[in-house]
N, C-alpha and C positions, 0 to 999 in steps of 0.2 A: 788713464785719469791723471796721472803723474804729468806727462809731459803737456798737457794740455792745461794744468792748473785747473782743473774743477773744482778744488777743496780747500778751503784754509783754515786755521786753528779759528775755533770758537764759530762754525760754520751753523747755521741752525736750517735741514733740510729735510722739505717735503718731500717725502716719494707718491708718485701717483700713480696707486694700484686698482688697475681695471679689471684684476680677477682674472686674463688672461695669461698664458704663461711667460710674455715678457715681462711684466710687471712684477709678477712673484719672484723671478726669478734675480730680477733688478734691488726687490728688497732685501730680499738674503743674500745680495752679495754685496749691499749697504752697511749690514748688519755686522757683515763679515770684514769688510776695510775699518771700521771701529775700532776693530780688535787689534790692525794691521800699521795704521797708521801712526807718527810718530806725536798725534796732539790727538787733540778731544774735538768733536762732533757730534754734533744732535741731530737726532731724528727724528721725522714723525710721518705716522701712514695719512695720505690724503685718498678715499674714496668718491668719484661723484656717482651717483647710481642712476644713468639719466632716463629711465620708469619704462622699461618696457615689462619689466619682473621685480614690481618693491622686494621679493625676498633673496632677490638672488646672490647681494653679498652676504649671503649668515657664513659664508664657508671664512670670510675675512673675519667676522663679530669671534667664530669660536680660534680663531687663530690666536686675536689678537689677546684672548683670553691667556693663551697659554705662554705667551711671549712676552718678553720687556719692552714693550713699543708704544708710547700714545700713538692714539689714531685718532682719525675724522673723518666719519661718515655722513653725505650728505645724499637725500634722497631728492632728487629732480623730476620735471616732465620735459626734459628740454631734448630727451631722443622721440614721444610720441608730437611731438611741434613741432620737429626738424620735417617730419615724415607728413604733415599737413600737404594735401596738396594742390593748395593755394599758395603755397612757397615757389617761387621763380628759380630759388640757389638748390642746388646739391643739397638733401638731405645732412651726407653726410660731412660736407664740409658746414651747415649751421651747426648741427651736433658736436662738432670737433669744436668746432667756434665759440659754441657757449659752455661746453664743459671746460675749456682753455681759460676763457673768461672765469670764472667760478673757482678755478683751483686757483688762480693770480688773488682773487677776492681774499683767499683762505691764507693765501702766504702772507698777504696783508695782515689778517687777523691776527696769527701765529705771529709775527714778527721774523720771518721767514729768511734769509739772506738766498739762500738755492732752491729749486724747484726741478726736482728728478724724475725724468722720463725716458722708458723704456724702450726705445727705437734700436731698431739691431741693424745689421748687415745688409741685408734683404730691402728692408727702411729707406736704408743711404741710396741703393740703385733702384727702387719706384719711386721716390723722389726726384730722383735725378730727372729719369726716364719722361715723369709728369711735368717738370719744371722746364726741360728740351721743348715736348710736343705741344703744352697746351699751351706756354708762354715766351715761348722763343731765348730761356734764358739755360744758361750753364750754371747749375745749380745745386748743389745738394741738401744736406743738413749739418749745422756746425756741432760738433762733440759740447759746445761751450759758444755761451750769449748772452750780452747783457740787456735787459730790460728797466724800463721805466728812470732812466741817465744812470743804471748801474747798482739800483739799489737789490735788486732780483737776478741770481745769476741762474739761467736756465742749462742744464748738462743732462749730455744723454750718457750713461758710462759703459751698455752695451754696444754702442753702436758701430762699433767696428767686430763685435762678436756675431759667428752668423748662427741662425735660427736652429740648426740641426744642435749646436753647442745646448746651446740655452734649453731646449728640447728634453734634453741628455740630462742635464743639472736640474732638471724641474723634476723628471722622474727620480733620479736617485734621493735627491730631499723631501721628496713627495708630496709635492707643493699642492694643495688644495685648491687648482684651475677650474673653472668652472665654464661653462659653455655659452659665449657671444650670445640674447637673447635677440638680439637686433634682424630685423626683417631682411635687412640690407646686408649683415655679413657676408660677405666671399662673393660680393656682387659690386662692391665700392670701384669707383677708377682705380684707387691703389691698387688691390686686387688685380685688375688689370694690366697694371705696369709691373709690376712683380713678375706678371708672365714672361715682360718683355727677357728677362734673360733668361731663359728658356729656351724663348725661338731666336736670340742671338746665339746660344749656343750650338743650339741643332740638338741638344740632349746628349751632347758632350760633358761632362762631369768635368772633365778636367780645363775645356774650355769653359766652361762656368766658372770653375773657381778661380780661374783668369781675372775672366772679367771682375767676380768681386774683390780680390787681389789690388786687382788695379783701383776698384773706388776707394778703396779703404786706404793705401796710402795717400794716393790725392787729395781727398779729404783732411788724411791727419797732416799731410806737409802743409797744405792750407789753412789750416787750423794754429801750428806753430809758427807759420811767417804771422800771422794776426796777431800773435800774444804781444 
């Protein structure tokens, strides 16, 4: 987070928790740079719920009970419209699209400077993988992005941390993850490019971790010539 500048004094920033364990995990260690950091920083929980189960964030409602955190909860039907099918596009890419849409709304309202999101390790090389095959472009995700001429900075702060990490800290803090309701989970194209380092490894562990090795500083030395 440091070398990349995500943060500055008087930062006022949304986290956007989907209930799943990057998110939660991404909050509490928001939570935890507060305490770390040498200035002050706001924060606030962004929930969108996009209606496959009205009730399935109450595990965040009793969270955020017991925590110092404003939050926003907003209840959608923009996952059972994604999944109309009369839609031409990916489900899941309107779904992304309009809950993306919807938390920029929110950072709007709030007077938001940052906008945090959970992307990990794993993230950067299906990403990558998607942005190679379906667009012919070398691509990843930026740790750090400005939006709207700069007024919104977008920061992922796991995204060089890989998923088994984040896994590990979700249980030990016992994070209240609750289970993707969406038809479509573990069926997404991401999903599918997620595989791809798998069968680049051959189920090599160590040529895996190669490979993400290798995204992860490419990414961040790309990230620091941009600053």
């Amino acid at each position: 987070m440091q070398q990349t500048g995500m943060l500055r004094p008087g930062a006022r920033v949304g986290i956007a928790v989907s209930g799943g364990v990057d998110s939660w995990v991404l909050a509490r260690v928001m939570m935890l740079r507060q305490k770390i950091v040498p200035f002050s920083f706001e924060v606030i929980i962004l929930h969108v719920n996009p209606g496959f189960d009205a009730h399935s964030h109450q595990p965040l409602v009793d969270w955020l009970r017991v925590n110092p955190l404003p939050g926003h909860i907003q209840s959608t039907e923009v996952g059972p419209r994604a999944h109309d099918p009369r839609n031409t596009k990916s489900p899941c890419f309107l779904c992304s699209w309009n809950r993306r849409k919807i938390l920029f709304d929110l950072c709007k309202k709030y007077r938001l400077t940052h906008l945090a999101l959970g992307h990990n390790a794993e993230d950067l090389a299906a990403t990558f993988f998607m942005n190679l095959i379906q667009t012919s472009r070398v691509d990843g995700l930026s740790p750090r992005e400005d939006f709207f001429q700069g007024r919104l900075t977008l920061i992922r702060p796991l995204l060089l941390v890989e998923k088994k990490y984040i896994q590990n800290a979700a249980r030990r803090w016992e994070l209240p993850v609750w289970k993707n309701p969406c038809p479509s989970a573990g069926a997404s194209k991401r999903t599918e490019m997620e595989g791809m380092l798998d069968l680049l490894s051959g189920g090599n562990k160590k040529t895996r971790q190669n490979i993400l090795n290798a995204f992860k500083r490419w990414q961040l030395d790309l990230a620091c010539k941009l600053q």
